[in-house]
C-alpha positions, 0 to 999 in steps of 0.5 A, spaced: 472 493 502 471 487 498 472 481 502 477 478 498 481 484 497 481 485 505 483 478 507 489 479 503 490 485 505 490 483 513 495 477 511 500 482 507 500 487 514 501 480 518 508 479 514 510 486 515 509 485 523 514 479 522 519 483 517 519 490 521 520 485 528 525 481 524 529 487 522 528 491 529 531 485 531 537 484 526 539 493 527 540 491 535 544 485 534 548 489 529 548 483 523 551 485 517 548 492 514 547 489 507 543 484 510 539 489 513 538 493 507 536 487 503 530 485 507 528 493 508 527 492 501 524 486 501 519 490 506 519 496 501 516 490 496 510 488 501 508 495 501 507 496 494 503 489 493 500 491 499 498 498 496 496 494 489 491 491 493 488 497 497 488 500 490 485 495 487 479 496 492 479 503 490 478 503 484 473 497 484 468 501 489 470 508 491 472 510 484 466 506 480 462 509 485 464 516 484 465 516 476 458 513 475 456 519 480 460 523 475 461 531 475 464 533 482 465 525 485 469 524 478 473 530 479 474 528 486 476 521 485 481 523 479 484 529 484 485 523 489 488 518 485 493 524 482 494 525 490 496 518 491 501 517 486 504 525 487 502 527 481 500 535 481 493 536 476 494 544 476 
């Protein structure tokens, strides 16, 4: 993993335990319910930049690695990333 990828990746992770505990807490003392759904968006929104980075760090090794490879890696590497963003190839 690149390393400044990974430490922003780590530091992002760290954020979503405090949000996750923070809304845990807000549903046990029953807080307002819109307050609760706006910071379960807000934890939605560091996933995604949480997935851009591990993406980013995909494309930059794993995906360049398997299409200079070519053939069968880049295949592999086109059905992972339509997997990944729930598209079908067939």
């Amino acid at each position: 993993m690149i390393e400044d990828i990974k430490k922003r990746a780590l530091h992002r992770t760290s954020i979503l335990e405090g949000q996750l505990r923070g809304v845990t807490r807000m549903i046990e003392g029953e807080e307002y319910c819109m307050d609760i759904i706006t910071q379960s968006r807000a934890i939605q929104k560091s996933l995604e930049s949480l997935n851009r980075l591990l993406l980013e760090n995909h494309l930059r090794t794993h995906v360049a690695h398997m299409f200079e490879n070519g053939g069968e890696e880049r295949e592999q590497a086109v059905d992972e990333l339509l997997k990944a963003f729930d598209f079908d190839r067939r």
